[in-house]
Structure formats: structure tokens, C-alpha cells
C-alpha positions in Angstrom: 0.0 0.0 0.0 1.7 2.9 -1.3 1.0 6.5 -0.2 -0.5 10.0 -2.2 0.9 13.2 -2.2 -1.9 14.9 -0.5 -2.1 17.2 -3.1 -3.9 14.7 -5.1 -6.2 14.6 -2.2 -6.7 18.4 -1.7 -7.6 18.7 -5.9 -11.1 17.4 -5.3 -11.7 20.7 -2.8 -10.0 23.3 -5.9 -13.7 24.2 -6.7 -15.8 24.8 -3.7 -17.3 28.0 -3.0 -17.2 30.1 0.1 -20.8 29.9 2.0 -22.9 32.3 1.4 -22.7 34.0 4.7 -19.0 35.2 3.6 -19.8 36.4 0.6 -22.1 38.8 2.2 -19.8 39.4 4.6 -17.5 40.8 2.1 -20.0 42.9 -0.2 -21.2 44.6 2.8 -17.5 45.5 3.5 -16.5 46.1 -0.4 -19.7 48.7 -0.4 -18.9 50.4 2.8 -15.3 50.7 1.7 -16.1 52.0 -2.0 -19.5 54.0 -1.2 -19.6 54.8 2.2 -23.0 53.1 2.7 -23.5 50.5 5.6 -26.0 47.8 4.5 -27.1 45.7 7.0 -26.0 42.1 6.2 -29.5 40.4 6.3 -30.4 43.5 3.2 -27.8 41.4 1.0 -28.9 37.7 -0.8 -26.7 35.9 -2.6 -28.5 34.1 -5.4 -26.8 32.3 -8.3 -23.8 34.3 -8.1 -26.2 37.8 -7.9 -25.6 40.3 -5.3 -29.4 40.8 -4.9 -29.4 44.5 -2.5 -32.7 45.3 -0.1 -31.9 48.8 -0.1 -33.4 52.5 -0.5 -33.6 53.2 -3.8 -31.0 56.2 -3.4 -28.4 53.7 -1.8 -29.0 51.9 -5.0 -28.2 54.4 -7.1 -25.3 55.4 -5.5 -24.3 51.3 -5.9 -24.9 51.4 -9.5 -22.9 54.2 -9.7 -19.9 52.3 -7.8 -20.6 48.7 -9.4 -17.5 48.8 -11.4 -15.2 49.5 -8.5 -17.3 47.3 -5.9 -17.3 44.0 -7.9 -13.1 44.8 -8.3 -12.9 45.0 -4.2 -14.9 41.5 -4.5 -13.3 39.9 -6.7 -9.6 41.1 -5.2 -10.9 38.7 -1.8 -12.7 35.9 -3.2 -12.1 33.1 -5.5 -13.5 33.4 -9.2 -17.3 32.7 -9.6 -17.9 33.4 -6.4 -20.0 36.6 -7.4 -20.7 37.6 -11.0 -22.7 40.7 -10.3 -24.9 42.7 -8.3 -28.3 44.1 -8.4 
């Protein structure tokens, strides 16, 4: 019985996801660093990849305006895939 490099092992992990719960965790942080808006974590649902925002409609717009640099704060923190976009 020979032994595996435990990298071999490890491989089958390469393409989980963080939960849910971190990802929110980190929008929340991404928009209060880029916008200056604090959004309550339970205002933030992750769904399919979607940033889906329970917020005042001016918040929103402010957001949209900030999508661009929001999504690079993301993605600079989390794997790929982990969040395509937000709305």
C-alpha cells in the first residue's frame, strides 16, 4: 500500500465555494469601503452568483454608480465565480 501526495487529495476541494454568509460578509464590507453606505448584512442575498441588494432606492443608485469598482474589491478577496454581479 503505497501513499498519495496529499495534493492529489486536496484537488477534489479546488472548486468549492465560500458559503454564502462570507460572501455577504465581504459585499457589505466592499460597499462600505467604496460607497460609504453600511448595509445591514441580512439586506444582502446571494442568489446564483447575484448580489441581490434590499436597499433605499438612493443607496441603489449610488451602488450602480460604484458597481464597477465594488465588484473589483470583491473579486480582489474571493475566488472566481464566487460573485458575478450585483443588483
Amino acid at each position: 500500500m503505497g501513499y498519495q501526495p496529499i495534493y492529489q487529495y486536496l484537488t477534489k476541494f479546488s472548486n468549492l465555494t465560500p458559503p454564502d454568509e462570507s460572501v455577504r460578509r465581504v459585499v457589505r464590507n466592499a460597499i462600505a469601503a467604496v460607497c460609504g453606505i453600511a448595509v445591514p448584512i441580512e439586506a444582502i442575498r446571494i442568489v446564483r452568483g447575484v448580489a441581490r441588494l434590499s436597499v433605499s432606492p438612493i443607496e441603489r443608485s449610488e451602488i450602480t454608480l460604484a458597481k464597477r469598482e465594488i465588484l473589483q474589491w470583491v473579486r480582489q478577496r474571493l475566488p472566481d465565480g464566487s460573485l458575478r454581479d450585483i443588483a
